[in-house]
C-alpha positions as CSV (number, residue, x, y, z in Angstrom):
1,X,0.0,0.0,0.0
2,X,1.7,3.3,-0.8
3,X,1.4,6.3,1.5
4,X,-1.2,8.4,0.0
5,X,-3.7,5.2,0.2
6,X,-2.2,4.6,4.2
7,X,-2.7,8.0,5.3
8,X,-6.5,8.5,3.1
9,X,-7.4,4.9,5.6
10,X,-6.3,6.7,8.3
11,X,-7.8,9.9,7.8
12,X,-11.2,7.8,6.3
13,X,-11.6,6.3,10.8
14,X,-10.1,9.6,12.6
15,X,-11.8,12.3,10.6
16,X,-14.7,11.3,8.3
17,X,-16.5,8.3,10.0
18,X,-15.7,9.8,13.9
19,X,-18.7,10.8,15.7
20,X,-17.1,13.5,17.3
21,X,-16.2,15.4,13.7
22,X,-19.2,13.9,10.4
23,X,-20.3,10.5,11.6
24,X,-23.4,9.4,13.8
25,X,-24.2,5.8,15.5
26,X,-26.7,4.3,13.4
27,X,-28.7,0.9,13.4
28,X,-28.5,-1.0,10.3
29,X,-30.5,-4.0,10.1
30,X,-30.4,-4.2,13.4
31,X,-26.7,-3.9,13.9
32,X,-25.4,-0.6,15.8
33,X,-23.0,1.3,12.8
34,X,-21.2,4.4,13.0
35,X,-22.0,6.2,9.7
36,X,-22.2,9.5,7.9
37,X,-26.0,10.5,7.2
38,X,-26.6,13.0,4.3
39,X,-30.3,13.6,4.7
40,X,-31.3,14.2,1.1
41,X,-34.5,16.5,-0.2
42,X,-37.6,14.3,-0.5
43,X,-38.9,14.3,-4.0
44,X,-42.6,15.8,-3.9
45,X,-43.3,15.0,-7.9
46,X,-41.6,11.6,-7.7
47,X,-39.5,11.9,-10.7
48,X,-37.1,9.7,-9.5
49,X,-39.4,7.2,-8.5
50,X,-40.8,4.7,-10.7
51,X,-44.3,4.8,-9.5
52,X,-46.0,7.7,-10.5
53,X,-47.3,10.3,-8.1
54,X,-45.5,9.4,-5.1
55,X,-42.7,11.3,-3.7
56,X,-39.6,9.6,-2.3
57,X,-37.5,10.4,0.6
58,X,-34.0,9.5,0.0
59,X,-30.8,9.3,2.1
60,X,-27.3,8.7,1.8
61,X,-25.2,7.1,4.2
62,X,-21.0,6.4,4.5
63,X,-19.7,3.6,5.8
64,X,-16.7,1.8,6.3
65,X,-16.8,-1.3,3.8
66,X,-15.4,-3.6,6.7
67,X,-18.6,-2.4,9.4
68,X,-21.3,-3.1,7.1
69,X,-23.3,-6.4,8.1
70,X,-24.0,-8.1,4.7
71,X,-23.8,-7.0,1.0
72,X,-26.6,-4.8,-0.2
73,X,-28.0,-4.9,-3.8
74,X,-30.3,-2.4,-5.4
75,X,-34.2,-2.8,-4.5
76,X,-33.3,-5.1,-1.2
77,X,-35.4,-3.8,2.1
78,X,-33.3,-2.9,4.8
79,X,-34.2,-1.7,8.4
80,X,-32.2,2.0,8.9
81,X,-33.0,2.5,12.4
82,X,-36.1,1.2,13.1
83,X,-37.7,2.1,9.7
84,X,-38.3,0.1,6.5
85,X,-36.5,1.5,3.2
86,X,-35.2,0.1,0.0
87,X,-32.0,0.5,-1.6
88,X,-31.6,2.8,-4.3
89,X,-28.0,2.6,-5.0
90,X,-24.2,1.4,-3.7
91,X,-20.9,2.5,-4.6
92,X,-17.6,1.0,-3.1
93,X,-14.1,2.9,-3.2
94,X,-11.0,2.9,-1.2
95,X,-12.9,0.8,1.6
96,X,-15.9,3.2,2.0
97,X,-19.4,2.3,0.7
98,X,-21.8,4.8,-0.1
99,X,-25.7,3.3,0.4
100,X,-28.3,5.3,-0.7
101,X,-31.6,4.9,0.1
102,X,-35.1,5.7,-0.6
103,X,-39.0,5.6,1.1
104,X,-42.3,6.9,0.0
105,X,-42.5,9.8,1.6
106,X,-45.2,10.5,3.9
């Protein structure tokens, strides 16, 4: 591993997922998680939604790769704490997976 990719790790734990700088504890089908939450606009028109007329409310969430609990897959149902929601999309780089997801908004 060279030293940029080292010190990005490092920086990844003490800076970016530390609940004392961007991350929060979170519960993650049903397993306690330290994340970052980006609480995303909800979608009143539901253009991004497949069915018509119903407005989605999405978040995105960073986590470390090695934390989550299971693999997640587009469309799956998760619990994100306590509440049902469906996942709308997951990257992975450097160790850090970025899950979004999605609801019908209420």
């Amino acid at each position: 591993m060279n030293d940029f990719a080292r010190v990005l790790g490092e920086d990844l734990s003490a800076v970016f997922l530390n609940p004392s700088e961007h991350a929060e504890q979170i519960e993650l089908d049903q397993h306690d998680l330290i994340a970052v939450v980006d609480h995303l606009d909800a979608d009143p028109l539901g253009s991004s939604d497949a069915r018509l007329g119903l407005g989605m409310e999405t978040i995105r969430l960073y986590i470390a790769q090695a934390e989550l609990p299971g693999e997640y897959v587009v469309d799956q149902r998760v619990s994100y704490n306590g509440q049902k929601w469906y996942v709308l999309d997951v990257k992975e780089q450097r160790g850090l997976v970025e899950l979004n997801l999605g609801r019908e908004a209420a």
